[in-house]
N, C-alpha and C positions, 0 to 999 in steps of 0.2 A: 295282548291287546287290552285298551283301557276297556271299561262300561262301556257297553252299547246305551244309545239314548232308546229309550223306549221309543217305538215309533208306530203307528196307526196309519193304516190306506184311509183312504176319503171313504165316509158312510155309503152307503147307496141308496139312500133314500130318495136322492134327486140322482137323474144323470139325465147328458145333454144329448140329443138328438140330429140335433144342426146349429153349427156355429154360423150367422154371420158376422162379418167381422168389418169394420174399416177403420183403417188406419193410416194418420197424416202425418208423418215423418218431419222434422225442421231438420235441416240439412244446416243450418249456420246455430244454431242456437243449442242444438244435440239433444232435442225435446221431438215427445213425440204426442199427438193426442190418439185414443180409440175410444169408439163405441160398437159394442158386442151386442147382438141380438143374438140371442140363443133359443132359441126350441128347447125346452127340456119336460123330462116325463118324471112325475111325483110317482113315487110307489109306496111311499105309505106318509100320509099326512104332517108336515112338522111346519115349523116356522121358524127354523133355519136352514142355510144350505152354506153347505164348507165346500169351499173350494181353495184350489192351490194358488197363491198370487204371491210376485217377489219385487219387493224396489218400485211397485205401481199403487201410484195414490186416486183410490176411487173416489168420483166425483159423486155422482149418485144411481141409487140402483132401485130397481123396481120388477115386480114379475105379474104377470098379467094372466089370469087363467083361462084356458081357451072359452070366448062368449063372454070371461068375466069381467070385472073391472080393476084395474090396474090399482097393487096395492104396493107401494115404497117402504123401501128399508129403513129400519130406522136407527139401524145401528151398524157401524163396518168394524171386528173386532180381528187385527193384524196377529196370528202367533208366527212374529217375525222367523223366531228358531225353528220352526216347522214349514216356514214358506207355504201360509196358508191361513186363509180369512176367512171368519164366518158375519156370514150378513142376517143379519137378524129382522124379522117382521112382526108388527103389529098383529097379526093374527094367523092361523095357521094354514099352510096352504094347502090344497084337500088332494088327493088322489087325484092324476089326471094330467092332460097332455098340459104345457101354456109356455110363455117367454119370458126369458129371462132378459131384462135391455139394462145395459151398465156402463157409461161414460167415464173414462178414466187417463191419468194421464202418467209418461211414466221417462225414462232419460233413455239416449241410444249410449249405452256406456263405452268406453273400450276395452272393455276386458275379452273380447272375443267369444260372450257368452250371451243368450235371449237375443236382442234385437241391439246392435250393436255397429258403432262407425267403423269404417275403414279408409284409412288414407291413402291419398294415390294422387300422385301431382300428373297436372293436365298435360299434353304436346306440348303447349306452352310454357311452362315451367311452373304454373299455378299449383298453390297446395289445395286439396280440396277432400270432401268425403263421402263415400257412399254410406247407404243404412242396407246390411242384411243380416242376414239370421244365422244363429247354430244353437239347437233347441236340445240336442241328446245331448245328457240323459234328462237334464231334468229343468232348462231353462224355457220352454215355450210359456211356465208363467212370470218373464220376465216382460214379454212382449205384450200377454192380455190374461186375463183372469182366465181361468181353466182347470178343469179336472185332468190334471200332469198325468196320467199313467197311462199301460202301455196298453191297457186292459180295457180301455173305458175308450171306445174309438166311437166317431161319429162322423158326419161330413162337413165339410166347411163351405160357405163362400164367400170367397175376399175379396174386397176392393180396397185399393191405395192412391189417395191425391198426393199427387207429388210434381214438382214441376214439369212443365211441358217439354224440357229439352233432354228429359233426364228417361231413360230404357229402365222399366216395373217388369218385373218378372215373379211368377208365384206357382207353385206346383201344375194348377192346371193351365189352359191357352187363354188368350184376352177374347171376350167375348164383346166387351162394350169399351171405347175411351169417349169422353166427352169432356170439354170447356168445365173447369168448377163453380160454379154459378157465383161465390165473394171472392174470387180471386182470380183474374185474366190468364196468371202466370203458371196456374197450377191444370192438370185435368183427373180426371175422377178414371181410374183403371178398375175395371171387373174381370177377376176369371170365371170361368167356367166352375159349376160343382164338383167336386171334390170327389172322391170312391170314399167308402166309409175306409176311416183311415187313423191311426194314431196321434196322439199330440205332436211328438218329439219328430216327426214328418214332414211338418209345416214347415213352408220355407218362403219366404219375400227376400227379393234384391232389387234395391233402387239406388241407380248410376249411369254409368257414362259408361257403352262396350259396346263395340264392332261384334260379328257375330260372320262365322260360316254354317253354312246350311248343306242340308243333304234330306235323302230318304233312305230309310233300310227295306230291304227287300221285302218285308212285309206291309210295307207304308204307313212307318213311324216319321212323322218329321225328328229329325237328332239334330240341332243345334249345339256350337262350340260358340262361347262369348268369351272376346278377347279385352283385355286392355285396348281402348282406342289406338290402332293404328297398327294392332300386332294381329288382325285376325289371320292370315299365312301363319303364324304359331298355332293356329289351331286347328291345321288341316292334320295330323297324325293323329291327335284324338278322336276324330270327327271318323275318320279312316276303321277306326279300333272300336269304336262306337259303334257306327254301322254295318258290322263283322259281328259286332258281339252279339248286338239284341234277337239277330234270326238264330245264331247258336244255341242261347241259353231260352228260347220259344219252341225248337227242337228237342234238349235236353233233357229240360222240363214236360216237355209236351204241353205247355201253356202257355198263351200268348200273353204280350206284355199290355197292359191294362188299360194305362193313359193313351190320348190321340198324339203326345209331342213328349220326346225329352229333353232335356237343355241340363247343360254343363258348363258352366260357369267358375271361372279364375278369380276367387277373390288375394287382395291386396294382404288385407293384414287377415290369417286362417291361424289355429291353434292347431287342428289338426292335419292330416294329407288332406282328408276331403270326409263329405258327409255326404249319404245316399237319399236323401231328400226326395221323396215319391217326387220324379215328372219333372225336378228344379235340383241336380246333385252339382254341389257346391264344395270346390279348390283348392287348395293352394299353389302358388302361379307354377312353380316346381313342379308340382302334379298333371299339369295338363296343357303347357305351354311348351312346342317342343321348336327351335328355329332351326331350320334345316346347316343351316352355318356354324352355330353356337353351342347347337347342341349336343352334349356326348352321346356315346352309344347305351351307357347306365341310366342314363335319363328319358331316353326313350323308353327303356323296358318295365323303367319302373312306372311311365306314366300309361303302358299298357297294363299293369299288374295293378295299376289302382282303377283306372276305365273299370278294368274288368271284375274287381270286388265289388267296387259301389253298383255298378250296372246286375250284378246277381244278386244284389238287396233288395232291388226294387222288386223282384220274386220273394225272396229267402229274407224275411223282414219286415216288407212292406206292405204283400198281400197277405203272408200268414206273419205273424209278429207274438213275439214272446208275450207270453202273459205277465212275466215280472222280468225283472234284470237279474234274478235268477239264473234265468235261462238264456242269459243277453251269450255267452259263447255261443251259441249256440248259431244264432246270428253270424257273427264274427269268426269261430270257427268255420263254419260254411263256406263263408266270403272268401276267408283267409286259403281254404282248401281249392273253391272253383276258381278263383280266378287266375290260377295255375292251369288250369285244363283249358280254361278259355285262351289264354297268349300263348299256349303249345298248341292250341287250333289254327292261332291268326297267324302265330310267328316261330312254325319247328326247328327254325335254325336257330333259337335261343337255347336249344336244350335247356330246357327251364326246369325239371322235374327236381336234373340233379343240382342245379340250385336252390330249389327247394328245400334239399336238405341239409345246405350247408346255412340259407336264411333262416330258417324259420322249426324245422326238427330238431338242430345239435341245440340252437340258441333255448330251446323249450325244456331239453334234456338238460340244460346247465343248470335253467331256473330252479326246475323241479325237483334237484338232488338236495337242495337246500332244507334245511329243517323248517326254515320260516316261509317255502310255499306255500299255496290252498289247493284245496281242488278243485277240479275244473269248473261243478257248481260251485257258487258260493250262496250262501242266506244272506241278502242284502233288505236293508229296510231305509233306513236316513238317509237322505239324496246325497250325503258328501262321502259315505259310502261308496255309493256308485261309482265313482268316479276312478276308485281303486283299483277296479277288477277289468277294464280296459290297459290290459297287463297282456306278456307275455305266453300267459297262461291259457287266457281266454282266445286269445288269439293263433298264436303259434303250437301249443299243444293241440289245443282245439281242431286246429288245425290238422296236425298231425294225427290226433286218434282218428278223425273222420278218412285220413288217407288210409288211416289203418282197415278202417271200417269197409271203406270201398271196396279194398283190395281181397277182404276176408267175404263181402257179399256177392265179390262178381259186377261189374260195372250194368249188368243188365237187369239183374236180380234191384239192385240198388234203385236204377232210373224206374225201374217200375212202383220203389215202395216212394221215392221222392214223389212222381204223379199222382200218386196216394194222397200221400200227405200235403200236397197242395192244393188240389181237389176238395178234399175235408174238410180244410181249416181256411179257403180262403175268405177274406175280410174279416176276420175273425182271430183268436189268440190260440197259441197251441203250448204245450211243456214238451220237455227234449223227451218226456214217455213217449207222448204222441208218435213222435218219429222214428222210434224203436218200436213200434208195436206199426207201425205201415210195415217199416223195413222187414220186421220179424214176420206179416204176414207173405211180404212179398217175394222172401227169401227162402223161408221155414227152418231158418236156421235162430238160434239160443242168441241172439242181438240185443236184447233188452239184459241177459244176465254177462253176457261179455260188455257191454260198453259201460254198465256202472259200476265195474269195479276200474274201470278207467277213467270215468266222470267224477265219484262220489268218493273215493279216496284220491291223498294227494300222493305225490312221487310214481316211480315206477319199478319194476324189478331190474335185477342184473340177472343174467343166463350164466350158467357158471356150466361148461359144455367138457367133457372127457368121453374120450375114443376108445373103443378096440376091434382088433381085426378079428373075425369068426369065419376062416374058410375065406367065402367069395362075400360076406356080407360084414357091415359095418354096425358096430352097436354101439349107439351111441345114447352117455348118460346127460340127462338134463334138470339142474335144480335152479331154484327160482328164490333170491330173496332181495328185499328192499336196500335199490342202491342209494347211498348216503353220501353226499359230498366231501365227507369227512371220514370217511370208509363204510364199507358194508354193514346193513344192521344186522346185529348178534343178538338182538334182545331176544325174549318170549316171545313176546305176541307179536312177530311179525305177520304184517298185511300178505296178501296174493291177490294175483292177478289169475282175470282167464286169459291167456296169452297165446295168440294164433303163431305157430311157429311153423317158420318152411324153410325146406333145406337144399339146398344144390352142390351140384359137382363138380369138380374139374372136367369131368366130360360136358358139359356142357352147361358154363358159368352161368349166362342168362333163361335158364330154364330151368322151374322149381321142379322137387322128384320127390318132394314129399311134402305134405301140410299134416300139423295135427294141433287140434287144442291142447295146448299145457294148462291144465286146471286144477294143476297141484302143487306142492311144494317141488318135488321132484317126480321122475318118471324115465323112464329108458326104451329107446325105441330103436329098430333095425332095419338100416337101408340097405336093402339085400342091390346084388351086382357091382359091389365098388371093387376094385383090387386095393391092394396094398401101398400102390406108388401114388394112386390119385385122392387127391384132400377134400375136404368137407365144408362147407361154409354153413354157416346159417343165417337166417335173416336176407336173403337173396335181395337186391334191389333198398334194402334198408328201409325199409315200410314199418315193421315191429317197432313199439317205442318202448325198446330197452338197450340194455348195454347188453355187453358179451364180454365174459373173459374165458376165451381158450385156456385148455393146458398147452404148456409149453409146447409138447410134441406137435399139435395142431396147428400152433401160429407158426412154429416154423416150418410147415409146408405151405401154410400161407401163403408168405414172404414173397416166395418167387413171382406170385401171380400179382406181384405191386410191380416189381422190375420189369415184367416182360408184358405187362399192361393184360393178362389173360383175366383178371377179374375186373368187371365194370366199374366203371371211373364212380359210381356211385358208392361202390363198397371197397373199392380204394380207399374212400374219402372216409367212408363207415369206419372202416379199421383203423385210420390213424384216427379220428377221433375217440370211439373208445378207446384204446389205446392213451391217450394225451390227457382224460378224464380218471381214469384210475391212476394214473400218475399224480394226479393231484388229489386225490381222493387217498394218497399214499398205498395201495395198491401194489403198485408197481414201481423202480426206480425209472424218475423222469429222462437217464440214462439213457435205459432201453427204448425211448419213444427219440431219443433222439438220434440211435441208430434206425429207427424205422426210417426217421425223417430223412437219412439221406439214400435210403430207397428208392426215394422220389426222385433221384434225378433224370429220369428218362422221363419223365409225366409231361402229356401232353395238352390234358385237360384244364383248361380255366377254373372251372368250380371246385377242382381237387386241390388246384393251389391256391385258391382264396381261401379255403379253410385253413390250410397248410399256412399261410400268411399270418390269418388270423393268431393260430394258436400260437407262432409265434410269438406273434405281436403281444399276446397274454406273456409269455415266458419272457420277454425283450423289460416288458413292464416291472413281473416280478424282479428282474436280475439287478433294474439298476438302484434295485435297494443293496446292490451288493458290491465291491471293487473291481470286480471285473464283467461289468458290461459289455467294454468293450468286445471281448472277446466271445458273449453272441453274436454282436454286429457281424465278426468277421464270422461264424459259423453262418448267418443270415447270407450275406455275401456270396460266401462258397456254394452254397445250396443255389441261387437266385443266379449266379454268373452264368451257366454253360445254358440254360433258356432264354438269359437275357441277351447273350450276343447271337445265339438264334435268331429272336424275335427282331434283332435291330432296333431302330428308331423308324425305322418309315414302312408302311404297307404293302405288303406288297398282291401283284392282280391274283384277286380268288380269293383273298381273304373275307372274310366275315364277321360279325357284329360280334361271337365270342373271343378270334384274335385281336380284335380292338382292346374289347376286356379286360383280355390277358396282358397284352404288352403295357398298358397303363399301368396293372397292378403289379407286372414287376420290374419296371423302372421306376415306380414309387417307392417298389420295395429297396429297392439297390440304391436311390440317391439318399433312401432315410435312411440305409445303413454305412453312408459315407464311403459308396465305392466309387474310385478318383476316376477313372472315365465316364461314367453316368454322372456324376458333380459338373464334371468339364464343361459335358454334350449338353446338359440342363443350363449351366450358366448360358455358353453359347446360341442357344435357341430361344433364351429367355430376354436376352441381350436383343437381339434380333427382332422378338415378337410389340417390344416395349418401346423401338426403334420406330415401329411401324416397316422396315424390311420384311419380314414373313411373319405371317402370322400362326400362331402355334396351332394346330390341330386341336378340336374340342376333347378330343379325347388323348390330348398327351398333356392338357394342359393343368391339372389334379397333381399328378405327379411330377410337374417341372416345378409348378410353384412350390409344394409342400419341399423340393430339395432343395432349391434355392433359399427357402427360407429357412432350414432347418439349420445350412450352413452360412445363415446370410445374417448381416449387420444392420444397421439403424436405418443404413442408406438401401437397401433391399426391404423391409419393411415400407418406407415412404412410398417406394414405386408400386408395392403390392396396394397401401391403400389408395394412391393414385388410380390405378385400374380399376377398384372398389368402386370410386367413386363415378367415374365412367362409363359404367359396366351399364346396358341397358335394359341387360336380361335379370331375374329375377335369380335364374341358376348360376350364372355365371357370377353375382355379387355373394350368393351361398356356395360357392366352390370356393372364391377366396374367405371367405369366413369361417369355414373350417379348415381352413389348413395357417391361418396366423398362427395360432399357437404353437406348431413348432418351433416360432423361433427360439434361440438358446438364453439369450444376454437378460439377468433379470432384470432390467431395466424397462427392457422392451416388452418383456411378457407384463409387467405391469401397465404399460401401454394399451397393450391389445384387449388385457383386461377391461380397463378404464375404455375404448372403443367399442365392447360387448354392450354397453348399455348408454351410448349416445344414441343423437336421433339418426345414423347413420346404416343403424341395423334393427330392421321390424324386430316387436318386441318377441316374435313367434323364433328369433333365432337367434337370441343371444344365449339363449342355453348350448347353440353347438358351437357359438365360439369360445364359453368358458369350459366345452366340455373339450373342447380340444387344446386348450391351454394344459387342462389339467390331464389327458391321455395323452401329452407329447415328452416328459419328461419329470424326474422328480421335481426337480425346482419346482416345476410349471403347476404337480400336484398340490403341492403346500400354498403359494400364490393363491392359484384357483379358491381351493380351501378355505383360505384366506378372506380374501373377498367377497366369497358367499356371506360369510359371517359376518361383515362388516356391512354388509349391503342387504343382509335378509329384510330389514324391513320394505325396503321398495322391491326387492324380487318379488317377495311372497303375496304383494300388492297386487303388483304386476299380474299374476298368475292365478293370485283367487283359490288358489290352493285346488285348481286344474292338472291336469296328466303333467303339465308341462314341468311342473314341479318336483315333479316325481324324478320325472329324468334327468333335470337341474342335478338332483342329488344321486344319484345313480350317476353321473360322470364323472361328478366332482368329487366322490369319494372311494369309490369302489375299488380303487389302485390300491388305495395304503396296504402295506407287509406287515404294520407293528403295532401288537396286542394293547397300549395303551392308543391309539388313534381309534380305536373299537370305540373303548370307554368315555374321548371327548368328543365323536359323534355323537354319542348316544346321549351324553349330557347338553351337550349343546338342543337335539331335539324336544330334550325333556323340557327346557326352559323355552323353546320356541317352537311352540305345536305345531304340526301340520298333519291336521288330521287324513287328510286325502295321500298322503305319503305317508302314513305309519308304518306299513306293512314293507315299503320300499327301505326307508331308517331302518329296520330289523335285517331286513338283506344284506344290507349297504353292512354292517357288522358282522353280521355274519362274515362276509364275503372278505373283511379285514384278519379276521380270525383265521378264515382254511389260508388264506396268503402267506399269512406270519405262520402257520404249523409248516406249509409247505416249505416254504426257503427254512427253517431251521432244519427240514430233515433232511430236505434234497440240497441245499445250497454246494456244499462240500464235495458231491459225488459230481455233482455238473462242472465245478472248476473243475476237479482233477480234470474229466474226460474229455474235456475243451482244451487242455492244456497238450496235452498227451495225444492227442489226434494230430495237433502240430510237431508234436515233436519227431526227430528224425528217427527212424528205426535202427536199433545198434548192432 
C-alpha cells in the first residue's frame, strides 16, 4: 500500500446540536442554493470552527451567541484535499450554547454521490430529472456544510422548495407544504424533526413517483414509490416491507423509531440501495418487481435487499458505528439478518443454503488471498472508505456473525442483541460493545473468539484424521492458515479460536459433538460410532474454514453426495472445498472432477449453482488452453440427464427454486453448445421476437445468453432492438449482461462501444463490459482493451466509487499469464485509483494462482477429459 495521507477527525471544540437546513434544488440548471441554521454548542472558546464541506461555495457565514450579537466570518479557508473548511472570526467565540446560519450554494452533480440528478424520461417520452441523495460514507458535505462523521450525530429539520408538481420526500413525514412566497410555481416542504441521527442518514428525493401504501401491524405507514405509472411494481416490496418491520420489532425486542417508512426506486443508483433512516433509497432492480416480467431471481433478491436495508434502520441507524472502522459491522449484520428475515417471509426459498453458496464460499475465496484485510480495517481519509465496502465486510462479516449466532444459541444471542440496543441507542457503539452484551448474555469467551476472526485476516484450514478405538472414534484436528496459493508452512502461523461440531452418518443433520479448537492441534473422541459409519465435520457448513479429509474419510464421504444422505448444504460444502484446494494445488483438479460427476443424481438448486459456478471458473481457466472444448462437452454430460428432467416448461407444484433451477441449467447447456437446448432456445426465441409466445421471465436469461452466444450480427440487432423496448429496468439489465457472449470480434467491439452510450445508465456499463470480458478469451483482451483506452471517461464517470473497483475486478481477474499480472499492475501505477488499490493487488494476485494453476493442472485435466471418452479396451 502507498503512504497513508495523514488524516485528522474534525476538533470538538464546536459541535452541532440541531441542523436546520433548506434547500432549493434547480431542476433545469443543476444548481442548487442552501441555508443552514444550526444550533451548535462551544466547548472551549476559539474563533474558528472546521467543518467538512465538498464542491460547496459559501456565500456567507455568521454565528450568533445565544442572547448575543451576531458575529460574521471573515474568512472561508477550503482544505480542498481534506474536504473540509474552516471559517474564521473576527473574535473568539466563548463557551456556550448559539447558531451557526450559513448561505451557500453548490451543483446537483451526476456522479451518483452528495446531492445529485437522476434521469428518467416522462410517460410522455420527455427527458427530465430528479435531485436525491446518497451521503455514505462520506458525501452529505456535498449537499451542506457539516460535521461528516458517524460519531457526531444531531437532529435535523429540513425543508425543500421545489416545484409544485413535483413529490419532496425526506427521512421524516411532511408536517407543513405552503405557496413560496417569490415564486407561484414553487412550494416550501417541512418535515417533521428528525431522532438524533448520523450525517450519512440524511436523505431528500425530489420527483415525479406514484406511490403504494400500506400499514404494518404495528402502525407503521410503509410506502413503496414507483416510476410514474408502475406503482403495481411496487406491491411485492411493500408485501416484504410490511412482514419485515413487525419481525425485526419482535427479534430485536425494539420497535422501529420513525412514524413512516418509504422506499423509494431511484433512476440512476450506484449502489443496490441505501438504508436511509424513514426515506431507504433503490435501484429500480432492487425494488421494482412486475408480476409478468419478472424472474423468480428478482424477486428474491428484492426481498434480500427489503430485508438488509430494513435491519439498518435498527443495526446502524439507532445504534451506529462510531468510525468506519466498525462500518462491518453494520454490513455484516445486514448481510447476515436479512437472510433470517426472507426464510421468515418466504421458507420455500431455502435461502440459508444459498447463503452459502452467495455470500460464505465467495468470502472464503477473497480471504485465501494474500492481498485481503481483516474484517476491521483502520480507515482515516474518506477515499479510503470507500474500499472496505468489499467482500470482506460484507460476506465474511457476514458469515463470522452466522458463525457467532450458531456458536451463541439464537436465544442467548437475541438477548445480548436487546442489550446492545438498548445501551447504545441514538448514540455510537465499537464491535467491543457487541461482544461484551453477547459475552454478558451468553457467558461464553465471545469477545476472545470473534477477534481472532475480526482482527486477523484469512482463516484456517482443519486438516481432520481418523481412527477406530473399539466402539469410539478418535479423531485428530490441526489448524493452520489456508493460503490461496497453498497452505502456510511458515513460523509464525496465526490461529483461530475455532467452534468445531461434528456429526454422523447416524444422523446427518444433527451435531453430536461441539468443542472450541483453540489450538494449533488437539484430538478428540466420539464415543458410539462403528466402523462402517463416517464422520463429517463442520455440519450445516456454519465454521468459516476449509477442511481436508484424509483420504480414508472423503471416501466414506462420497456415498452420502450420490444417495443425497448429507444435506444439500454440505454436499455443496464438500465440493467446494474440495475445488479450492485444487487450486490452491492441494489436491489434483482431477480428483474434484471425479467428485463433480457424483453430482448427477442432485436435486438441489443451490448445489448446482455452485457446482456451475466453479465450473464456470475452470470453463474460464481452460480456454486459455486447446482444448476447451472438451470441458464444454464434460459441462454437457454433467447438465444433460437434469436438464431433460427439468424440460422446458413447469410443471403443477413446482416452486420458485425449480424456476431457479431450470434457468440455470438450460443456460448452462445452451452456453456449452448442447444442439437441442441451441434448437429449443433459437425456436422460442424466434417465437418470443415474433410477438407469437412470449418467453417466460424466468427462461428468458438463458434463451438469450444461448442465442447470442451462438448468434451473429443479425441476433445481436434483435437483442438490442428488445434493449431498446424493454420498459422494465430488469429486463434492459438482463440483456446487458448477457451481450457479451457474443463470439465474432467484430461484434464484441460493438457491445463494447454500446457499454458506454446513452443507452445504458452509467451504474451498468460495468456489467456489460464485465460480461464481455467473462464470456470468452477474445472478449477478455477486448474488455481489457477498452478499459485502457477509455479510462479516462470511466474513472470520471465513477469518481473513483465501488463501481470501479468492480470495473476492474471483471475486467481482469480471468487472465492465466504471469506477464498480464505485471501490465495490470503498470498500467495501475501510471493511472491511480486510489479507492481500487487494494482490488489492483487482488486482480494480480488472482492472474498469478491462474497461471501457477493451468501450468500444474493443465496436463492431468486434458489426459482425464480425454480418456473418460475413450472407449474401454
Amino acid at each position: 500500500m502507498p503512504e497513508r495521507r495523514p488524516f485528522v477527525r474534525l476538533p470538538s471544540d464546536v459541535y452541532p446540536v440541531n441542523y436546520g437546513l433548506c434547500l432549493k434544488p434547480d431542476l433545469i440548471d443543476f444548481t442548487f442554493e442552501g441555508k443552514l441554521e444550526a444550533v451548535v454548542e462551544v466547548t472551549q472558546a476559539t474563533n474558528q470552527i472546521v467543518m467538512n464541506c465538498a464542491d460547496i461555495d459559501i456565500i456567507t457565514a455568521s454565528f450568533a451567541p445565544e442572547g448575543g450579537e451576531e458575529i460574521n466570518a471573515t474568512g472561508f479557508n477550503y482544505q480542498n484535499e481534506d474536504e473540509k473548511v474552516t471559517l474564521s472570526f473576527p473574535s473568539a467565540l466563548q463557551k456556550g450554547s448559539g447558531t451557526l446560519k450559513i448561505d451557500f450554494v453548490g451543483e446537483l452533480n451526476d456522479k451518483m454521490k452528495g446531492f445529485y440528478r437522476s434521469k428518467y424520461t416522462t410517460v410522455a417520452g420527455e427527458v427530465r430529472y430528479a435531485a436525491v441523495t446518497q451521503f455514505e460514507a462520506t458525501d452529505a458535505r456535498r449537499a451542506f456544510p457539516c460535521w461528516d462523521e458517524p460519531a457526531i450525530k444531531a437532529t435535523f429539520d429540513i425543508a425543500l422548495i421545489v416545484p409544485k408538481d413535483r413529490v419532496a420526500l425526506s427521512n421524516m413525514n411532511v408536517i407543513d407544504r405552503k405557496p413560496y412566497p417569490e415564486d407561484e410555481n414553487l412550494v416550501e416542504v417541512k418535515f417533521a424533526t428528525t431522532p438524533i441521527m448520523s450525517t450519512y442518514l440524511v436523505a431528500f428525493v425530489i420527483g415525479e413517483y406514484d406511490f403504494v401504501e400500506s400499514q404494518s401491524s404495528d402502525g407503521i405507514t410503509v410506502r413503496v414509490y414507483t416510476p410514474v405509472g408502475k406503482a403495481e411494481q411496487g406491491k411485492f416490496a411493500l408485501e416484504v416491507a410490511t412482514k419485515t418491520l413487525p419481525f425485526y420489532k419482535d427479534y430485536f425486542n425494539v420497535p422501529y423509531p420513525l412514524p413512516k417508512i418509504d422506499l423509494i426506486a431511484i433512476a440512476d443508483f450506484a449502489a443496490g440501495a441505501m438504508e436511509n433512516w424513514g426515506l431507504v433509497t433503490y435501484r429500480e432492480t432492487a425494488l421494482l418487481i412486475d408480476p409478468k416480467n419478472s424472474c423468480s431471481s428478482s424477486r428474491q433478491w428484492v426481498a434480500l435487499v427489503v430485508g438488509h436495508e430494513l435491519a439498518h434502520q435498527w443495526f446502524g441507524n439507532l445504534v451506529t458505528m462510531e468510525w468506519w472502522t466498525h462500518l462491518w459491522l453494520n454490513e455484516g449484520f445486514a448481510s447476515w439478518i436479512e437472510y433470517l428475515c426472507v426464510d421468515h417471509c418466504f421458507p420455500e426459498y431455502d435461502i440459508w443454503t444459498q447463503f452459502v453458496s452467495a455470500d460464505y464460499t465467495r468470502a472464503l475465496d477473497l480471504d485465501a488471498l494474500d492481498s485481503s484485510h481483516p474484517i476491521e480495517v483502520n480507515v482515516g481519509h474518506p477515499s479510503e472508505v470507500d474500499e472496505i465496502f468489499d467482500a470482506i465486510s460484507y460476506s465474511k462479516g457476514a458469515s463470522v456473525i452466522r458463525m457467532l449466532h450458531n456458536y451463541t444459541g439464537d436465544e442467548d444471542f437475541r438477548k445480548g442483541m436487546n442489550a446492545y440496543l438498548l445501551k447504545f441507542q441514538h448514540k455510537n457503539a465499537s464491535t467491543e460493545d457487541l461482544w461484551d452484551c453477547l459475552e454478558q448474555a451468553s457467558g461464553k469467551p465471545i469477545a476472545a473468539v470473534m477477534s481472532s476472526w475480526t482482527k486477523q485476516m484469512g482463516f484456517p484450514i482443519i486438516v481432520v484424521d481418523q481412527e477406530q478405538q473399539g466402539e469410539d472414534r478418535v479423531v485428530k484436528l490441526t489448524q493452520k492458515k489456508f493460503c490461496a496459493s497453498g497452505p502456510h508452512n511458515g513460523e509464525d502461523c496465526p490461529s483461530w479460536m475455532v467452534p468445531i461440531s461434528i456429526c454422523t452418518s447416524e444422523d446427518p443433520k444433527c451435531t453430536k459433538l461441539k468443542v472450541l479448537l483453540d489450538r494449533p492441534e488437539t484430538t478428540i473422541t466420539v464415543s458410539g460410532v462403528t466402523p462402517d459409519q463416517w464422520i463429517k465435520i463442520n455440519p450445516g457448513t456454519v465454521g468459516f474454514y476449509r477442511i481436508q479429509y484424509s483420504s480414508s474419510m472423503l471416501e466414506s464421504l462420497l456415498p452420502g453426495i450420490r444417495d443425497l444422505s448429507l444435506q444439500p448444504v454440505d454436499r455443496l460444502g464438500l465440493q467446494n472445498d474440495l475445488f479450492s484446494l485444487s487450486r490452491a494445488g492441494m489436491i489434483s483438479t482431477v480428483e474434484v472432477l471425479k467428485l463433480m460427476e457424483a453430482f448427477v443424481n442432485e436435486p438441489n438448486y443451490t448445489v448446482w449453482s455452485d457446482l456451475s459456478c466453479n465450473l464456470g471458473v475452470l470453463s474460464s481457466l481452460l480456454s486459455h488452453t486447446d482444448f476447451h472444448e472438451e470441458i464444454q462437452e464434460f459441462i454437457r454430460d454433467l447438465f444433460t440427464p437434469i436438464g431433460l428432467e427439468l424440460a422446458w416448461d413447469s410443471k403443477p407444484g413446482e416452486g420458485h427454486l425449480d424456476a431457479l433451477l431450470r434457468g440455470l441449467v438450460l443456460g448452462k447447456l445452451g452456453k456449452a453448445g448442447h444442439k437441442p437446448t441451441l434448437e429449443e432456445a433459437r425456436r422460442r426465441f424466434k417465437d418470443h421476437v415474433e410477438g407469437k409466445q412470449s418467453l417466460l421471465a424466468d427462461l428468458r436469461s438463458p434463451v438469450y445468453l444461448t442465442v447470442l452466444k451462438h448468434g451473429d450480427s443479425a441476433t445481436l440487432e434483435t437483442m438490442l432492438k428488445l434493449h431498446k423496448q424493454a420498459d422494465m429496468q430488469e429486463e434492459k439489465n438482463r440483456i446487458e449482461r448477457v451481450l457479451g457472449a457474443i463470439s465474432a470480434p467484430d461484434l464484441i467491439q460493438k457491445v463494447l462501444t454500446f457499454a458506454l452510450s446513452e443507452e445504458v445508465r452509467p451504474q451498468d456499463t460495468v456489467s456489460v463490459i464485465g460480461g464481455v470480458a467473462g464470456s470468452s478469451k477474445h472478449g477478455r483482451k477486448a474488455a481489457w482493451k477498452f478499459v485502457k483506452d477509455n479510462w479516462e471517461e470511466l474513472y470520471n464517470r465513477y469518481q473513483g466509487g465501488f463501481l470501479i473497483s468492480r470495473l476492474i475486478k471483471l475486467t481482469v481477474d480471468g487472465f492465466a499469464i504471469d506477464k498480464m499480472a505485471a501490465e495490470v499492475k503498470s498500467f495501475f501505477e501510471s493511472h491511480p485509483a486510489p479507492a481500487a488499490e487494494r482490488t489492483v493487488q487482488q486482480c494480480c494476485e488472482n492472474i498469478l494462482l491462474n497461471a501457477a494453476w493451468l501450468k500444474r493442472d493443465a496436463d492431468d485435466i486434458q489426459q482425464y477429459l480425454l480418456q473418460r471418452k475413450a472407449p474401454p479396451v
